[in-house]
C-alpha positions in Angstrom: 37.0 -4.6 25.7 34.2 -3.9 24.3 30.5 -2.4 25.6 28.2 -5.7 24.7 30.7 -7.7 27.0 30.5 -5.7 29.9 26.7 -5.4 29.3 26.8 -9.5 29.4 29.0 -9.3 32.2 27.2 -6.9 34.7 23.9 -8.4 34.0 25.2 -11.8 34.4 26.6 -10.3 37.6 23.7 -8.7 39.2 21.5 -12.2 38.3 24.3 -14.2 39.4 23.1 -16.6 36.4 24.5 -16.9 33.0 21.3 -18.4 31.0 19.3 -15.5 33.0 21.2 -13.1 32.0 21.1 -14.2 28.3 17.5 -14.0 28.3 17.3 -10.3 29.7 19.5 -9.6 26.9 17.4 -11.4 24.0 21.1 -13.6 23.6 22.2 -17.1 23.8 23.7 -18.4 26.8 26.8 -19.4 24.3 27.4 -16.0 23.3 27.4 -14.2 26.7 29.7 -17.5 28.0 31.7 -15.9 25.2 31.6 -12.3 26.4 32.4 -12.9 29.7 35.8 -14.8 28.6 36.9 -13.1 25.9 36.9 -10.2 29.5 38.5 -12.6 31.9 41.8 -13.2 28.9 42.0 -9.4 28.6 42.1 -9.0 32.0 44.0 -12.1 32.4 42.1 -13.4 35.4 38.4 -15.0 36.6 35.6 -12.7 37.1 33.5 -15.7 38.3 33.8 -18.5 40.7 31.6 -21.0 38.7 31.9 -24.1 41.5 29.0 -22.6 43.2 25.4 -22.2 42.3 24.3 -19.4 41.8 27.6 -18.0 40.5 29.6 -16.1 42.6 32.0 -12.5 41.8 35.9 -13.1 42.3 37.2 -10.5 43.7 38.5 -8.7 40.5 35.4 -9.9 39.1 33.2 -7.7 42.1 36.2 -4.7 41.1 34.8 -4.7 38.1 31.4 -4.6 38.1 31.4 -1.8 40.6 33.1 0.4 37.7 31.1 -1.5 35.0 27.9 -1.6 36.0 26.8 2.2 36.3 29.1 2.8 32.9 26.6 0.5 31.4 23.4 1.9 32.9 24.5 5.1 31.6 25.0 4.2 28.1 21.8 2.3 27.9 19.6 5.4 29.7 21.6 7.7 27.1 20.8 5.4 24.4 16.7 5.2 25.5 16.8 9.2 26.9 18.1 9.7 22.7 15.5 7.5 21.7 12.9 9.5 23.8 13.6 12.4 23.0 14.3 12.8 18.9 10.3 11.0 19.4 9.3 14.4 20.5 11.0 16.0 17.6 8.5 18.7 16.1 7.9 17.5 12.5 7.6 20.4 10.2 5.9 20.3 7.2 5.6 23.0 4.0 3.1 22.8 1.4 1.1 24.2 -0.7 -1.7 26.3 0.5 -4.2 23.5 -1.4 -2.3 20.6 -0.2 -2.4 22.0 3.4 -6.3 21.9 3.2 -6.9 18.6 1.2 -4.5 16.2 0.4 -1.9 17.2 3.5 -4.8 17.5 6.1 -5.6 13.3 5.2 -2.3 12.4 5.9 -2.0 14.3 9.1 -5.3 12.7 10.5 -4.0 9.4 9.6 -0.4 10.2 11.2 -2.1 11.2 14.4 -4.1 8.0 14.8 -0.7 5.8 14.7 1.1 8.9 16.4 -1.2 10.8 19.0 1.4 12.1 20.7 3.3 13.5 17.4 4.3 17.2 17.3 3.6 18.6 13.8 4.0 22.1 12.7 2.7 23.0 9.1 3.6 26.1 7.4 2.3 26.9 3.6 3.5 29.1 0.6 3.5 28.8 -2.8 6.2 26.4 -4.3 8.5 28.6 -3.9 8.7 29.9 -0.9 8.1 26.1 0.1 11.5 25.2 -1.3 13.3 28.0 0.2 11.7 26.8 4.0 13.2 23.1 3.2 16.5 24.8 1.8 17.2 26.7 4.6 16.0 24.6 7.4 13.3 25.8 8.5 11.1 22.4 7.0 12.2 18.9 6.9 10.1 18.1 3.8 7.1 19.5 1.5 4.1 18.5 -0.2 4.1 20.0 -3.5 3.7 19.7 -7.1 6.8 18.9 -9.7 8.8 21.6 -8.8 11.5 21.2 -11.7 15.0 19.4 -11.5 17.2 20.3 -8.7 20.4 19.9 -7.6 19.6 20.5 -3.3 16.2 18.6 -3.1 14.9 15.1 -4.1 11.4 14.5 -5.4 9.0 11.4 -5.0 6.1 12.2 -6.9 2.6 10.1 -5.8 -0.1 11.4 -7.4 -1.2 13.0 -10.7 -1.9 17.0 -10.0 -4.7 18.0 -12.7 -6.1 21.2 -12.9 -9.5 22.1 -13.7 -12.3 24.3 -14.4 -14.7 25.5 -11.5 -17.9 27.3 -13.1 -21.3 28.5 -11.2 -23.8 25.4 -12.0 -25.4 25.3 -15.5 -22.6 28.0 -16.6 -22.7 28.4 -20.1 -19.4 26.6 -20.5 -20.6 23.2 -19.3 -22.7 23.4 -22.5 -20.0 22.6 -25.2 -16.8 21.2 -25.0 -13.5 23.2 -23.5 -11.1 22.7 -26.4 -9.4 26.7 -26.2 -8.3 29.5 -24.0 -10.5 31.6 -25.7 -13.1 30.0 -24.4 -12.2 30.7 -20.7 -11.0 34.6 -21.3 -14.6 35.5 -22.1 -15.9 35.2 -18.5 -14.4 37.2 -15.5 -12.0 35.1 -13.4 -11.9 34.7 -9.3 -7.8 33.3 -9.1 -5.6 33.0 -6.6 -2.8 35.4 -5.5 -0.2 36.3 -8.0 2.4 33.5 -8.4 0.6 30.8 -7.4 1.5 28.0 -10.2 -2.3 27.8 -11.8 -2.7 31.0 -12.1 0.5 31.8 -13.6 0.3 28.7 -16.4 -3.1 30.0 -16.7 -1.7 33.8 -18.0 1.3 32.8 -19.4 -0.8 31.2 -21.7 -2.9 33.9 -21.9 -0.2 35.9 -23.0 1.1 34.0 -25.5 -1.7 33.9 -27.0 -2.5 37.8 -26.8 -6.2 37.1 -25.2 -7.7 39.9 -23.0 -9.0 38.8 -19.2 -10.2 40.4 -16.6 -9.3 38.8 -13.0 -12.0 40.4 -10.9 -11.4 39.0 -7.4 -8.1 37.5 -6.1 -8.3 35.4 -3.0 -5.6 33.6 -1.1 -7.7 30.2 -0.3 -8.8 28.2 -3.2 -12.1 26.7 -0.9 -13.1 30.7 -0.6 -12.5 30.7 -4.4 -15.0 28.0 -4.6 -18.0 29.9 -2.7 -17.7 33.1 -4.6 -18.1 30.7 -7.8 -21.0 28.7 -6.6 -22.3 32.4 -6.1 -22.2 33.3 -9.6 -19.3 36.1 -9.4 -17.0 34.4 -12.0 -15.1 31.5 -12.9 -11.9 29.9 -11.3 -9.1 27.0 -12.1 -7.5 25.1 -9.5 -6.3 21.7 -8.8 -8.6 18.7 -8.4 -7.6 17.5 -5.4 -8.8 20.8 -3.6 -12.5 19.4 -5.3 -14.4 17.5 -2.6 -17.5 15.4 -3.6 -20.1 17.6 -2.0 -18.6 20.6 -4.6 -19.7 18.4 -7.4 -23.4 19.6 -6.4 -22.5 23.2 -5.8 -19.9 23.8 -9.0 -19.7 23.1 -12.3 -16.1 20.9 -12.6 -14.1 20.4 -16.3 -11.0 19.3 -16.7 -8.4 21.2 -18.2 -5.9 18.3 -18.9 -6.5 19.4 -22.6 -4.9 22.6 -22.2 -2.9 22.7 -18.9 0.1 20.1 -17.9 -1.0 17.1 -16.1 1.9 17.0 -13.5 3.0 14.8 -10.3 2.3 16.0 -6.9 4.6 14.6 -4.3 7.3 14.7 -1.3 10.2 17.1 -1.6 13.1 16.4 0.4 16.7 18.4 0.8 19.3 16.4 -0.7 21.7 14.4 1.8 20.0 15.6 5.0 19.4 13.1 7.6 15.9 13.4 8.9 14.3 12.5 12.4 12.8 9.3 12.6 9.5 11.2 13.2 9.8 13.2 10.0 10.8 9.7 8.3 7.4 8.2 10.0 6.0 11.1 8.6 7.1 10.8 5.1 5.9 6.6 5.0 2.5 8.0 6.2 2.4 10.3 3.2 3.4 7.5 0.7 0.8 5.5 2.3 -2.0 7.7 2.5 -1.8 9.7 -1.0 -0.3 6.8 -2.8 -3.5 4.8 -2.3 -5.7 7.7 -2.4 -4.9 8.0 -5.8 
């Protein structure tokens, strides 16, 4: 006995009509015929008087659709209350502090148009701390650049992350080409926090290279990076993606593919953890959104 033949039957018993009931269920009248017999040889006995129009219960047959009916009801409300309510499943996403203001707040504003009613909750780090909120839990996915290989998470990149240059306007460096380090050491830096991933490529190369630098402001936000360089304080490197068009007419803007990794940008997921369908929705947004962005 098996759940889709009592749903046939007890529909088919409340509608007192076979081809009815196969339409409420999105079946044909064949298959809940089917149903409903392969019941009545289990229980070896009618559940239907078919002489009559509309069909009538035998009297096992109304036996069993009192104790069959509300079992099914049940399962189906479980089945729709489950469906309800993974749909309010808070979706949380970890990024990057740059991808939380510029590549992660497009896909948001798209998700919300398709899903209003969505419950997001975004939390930001630097790439590390990023994979230790998906590792332990506490994100279902992240929005980050190549992080490495790794055994506990899987990685979709989607777009190219490029770093680049951020000068005042007609800095001196806009002048000639940027072919060396040396180049960039001359002029006092505004960077991001310690162990941020720019600015630590951005040292270590430094560093190899024995070049002295001064970092004369750090600031956590890469957009307040980008006012105190339009002011004329120093110079900065950051991603492209946290360059916007109107910047272009406040900030000088080189790239530093020459000199810096070119890298992917893209989804982070733990390995072999089922997500909510939300989160999933979530995810196809993202692909969506950045993929053709870029």
């Amino acid at each position: 006995m098996e759940l889709r033949e009592l749903r046939s039957f007890s529909t088919a018993a409340k509608l007192q009509n076979i081809s009815r009931a196969a339409e409420a269920l999105g079946l044909g009248q064949p298959t809940v015929t089917t149903h409903i017999r392969k019941l009545e040889r289990e229980m070896g006995t009618r559940l239907f008087d078919r002489g009559k129009r509309p069909i009538r219960l035998s009297p096992a047959g109304a036996a069993l659709a009192r104790l069959a009916t509300p079992l099914v009801e049940g399962i189906d409300d479980l089945v729709r209350n489950t469906v309800a309510a993974e749909q309010e499943t808070t979706i949380v996403v970890a990024a990057t502090n740059d991808m939380v203001a510029h590549a992660l707040l497009r896909v948001i504003r798209v998700f919300l148009r398709f899903h209003p009613h969505a419950h997001l909750k975004v939390r930001s780090g630097v790439v590390d701390e990023v994979m230790k909120m998906i590792g332990e839990g506490e994100a279902d996915m992240g929005l980050v650049p190549y992080p490495g290989r790794s055994e506990e998470f899987d990685f979709v990149g989607l777009f190219a992350f490029e770093r680049v240059l951020i000068t005042p306007p007609a800095h001196p460096l806009l002048d000639e080409p940027l072919t060396s380090f040396e180049q960039i050491t001359k002029w006092p830096l505004i960077l991001r926090i310690e162990g941020t991933l720019t600015r630590s490529l951005l040292e270590n190369e430094f560093k190899r290279r024995g070049l002295d630098y001064e970092v004369l402001v750090e600031l956590e936000s890469m957009d307040v990076i980008k006012r105190y360089v339009a002011l004329g304080m120093g110079i900065s490197a950051g991603p492209r993606l946290a360059i916007e068009p109107e910047d272009e007419r406040q900030l000088g803007i080189v790239s530093l593919a020459n000199l810096l990794p070119v890298e992917q940008a893209g989804i982070l997921t733990p390995r072999g953890r089922t997500l909510s369908t939300p989160a999933q929705e979530f995810i196809q947004v993202m692909r969506d959104t950045l993929t053709q962005r870029n």
